[in-house]
N, C-alpha and C positions, 0 to 999 in steps of 0.2 A: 353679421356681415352676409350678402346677398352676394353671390358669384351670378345673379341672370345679367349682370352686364360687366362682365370682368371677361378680358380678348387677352389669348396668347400670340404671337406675332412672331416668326423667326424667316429670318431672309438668309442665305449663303449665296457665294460668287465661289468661281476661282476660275481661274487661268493660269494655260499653261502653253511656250514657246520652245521650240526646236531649232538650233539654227545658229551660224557665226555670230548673228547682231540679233538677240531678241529685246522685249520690252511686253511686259505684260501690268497689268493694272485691274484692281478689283474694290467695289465700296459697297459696303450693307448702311440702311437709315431704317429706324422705323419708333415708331411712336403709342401706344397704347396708353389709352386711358380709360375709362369709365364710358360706355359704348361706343369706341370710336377706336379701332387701331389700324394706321397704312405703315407699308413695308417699300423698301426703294431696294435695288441690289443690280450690281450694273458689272460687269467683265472686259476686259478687253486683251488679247493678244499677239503678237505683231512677231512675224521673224522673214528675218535675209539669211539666206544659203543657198545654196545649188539645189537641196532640198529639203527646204521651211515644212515644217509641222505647226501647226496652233490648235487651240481649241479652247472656249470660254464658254463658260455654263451659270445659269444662275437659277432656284429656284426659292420657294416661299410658301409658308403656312401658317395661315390664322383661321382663328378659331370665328364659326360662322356669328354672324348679326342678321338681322332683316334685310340691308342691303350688302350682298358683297362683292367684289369687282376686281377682276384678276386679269391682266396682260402682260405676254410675252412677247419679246421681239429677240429674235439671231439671226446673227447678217455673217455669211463667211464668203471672203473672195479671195480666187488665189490668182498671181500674175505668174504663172511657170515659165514663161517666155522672156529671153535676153539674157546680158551678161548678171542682173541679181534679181532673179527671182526672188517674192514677197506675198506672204499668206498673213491676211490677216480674220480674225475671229471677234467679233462685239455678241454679246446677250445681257438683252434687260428687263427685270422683271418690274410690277410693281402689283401692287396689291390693297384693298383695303374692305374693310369692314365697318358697320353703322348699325347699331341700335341692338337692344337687346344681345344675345349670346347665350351662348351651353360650353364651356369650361371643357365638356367630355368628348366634344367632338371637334374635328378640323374639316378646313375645306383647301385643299391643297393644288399648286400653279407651278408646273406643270404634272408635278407627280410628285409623292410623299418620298420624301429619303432624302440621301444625301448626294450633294453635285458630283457627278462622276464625267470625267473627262474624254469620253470614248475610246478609253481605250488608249490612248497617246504615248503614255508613259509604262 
């Protein structure tokens, strides 16, 4: 068995809300095969109170190919003004690798480790 085209792939989400009314939501997708593995991982967290906390994180790591292609996107907007202030937090990762591979190494979006929530909690 040949491991130069065998991809390891792992995505993480999480979210986390503060607040009378929260709602948070999080999803990992990803796919590896034989030189080919893409990663999806998506957050979102939503809260109402006088004073809403949120915060949603997502990263990802595979293992390199010839092509590999990594984007992030976090969008946070807070409404502090009126009678129900409202913070919300999205972050979406996606990732993918092509062709060929090294088993011993990664190429990691945004940074290696694990989702940390800044601190929130």
């Amino acid at each position: 068995m040949s491991l130069s085209n065998t991809f390891l792939i792992d995505m993480n989400a999480a979210a986390d809300a503060l607040g009378d009314h929260t709602a948070t939501y999080t999803a990992t997708a990803t796919m590896a095969v034989p030189s080919l593995a893409i990663g999806f991982a998506a957050a979102t967290a939503v809260a109402q109170d006088p004073a809403p906390r949120t915060s949603a994180e997502t990263t990802g790591l595979v293992t390199p190919g010839y092509i590999i292609s990594g984007h992030a996107q976090e969008l946070s907007i807070d409404f502090p003004y009126g009678p129900t202030p409202v913070s919300v937090d999205i972050s979406i990762t996606t990732m993918s690798s092509h062709g060929g591979g090294n088993v011993l190494s990664g190429y990691a979006l945004p940074d290696v480790g694990d989702v940390s929530l800044h601190g929130l909690f």
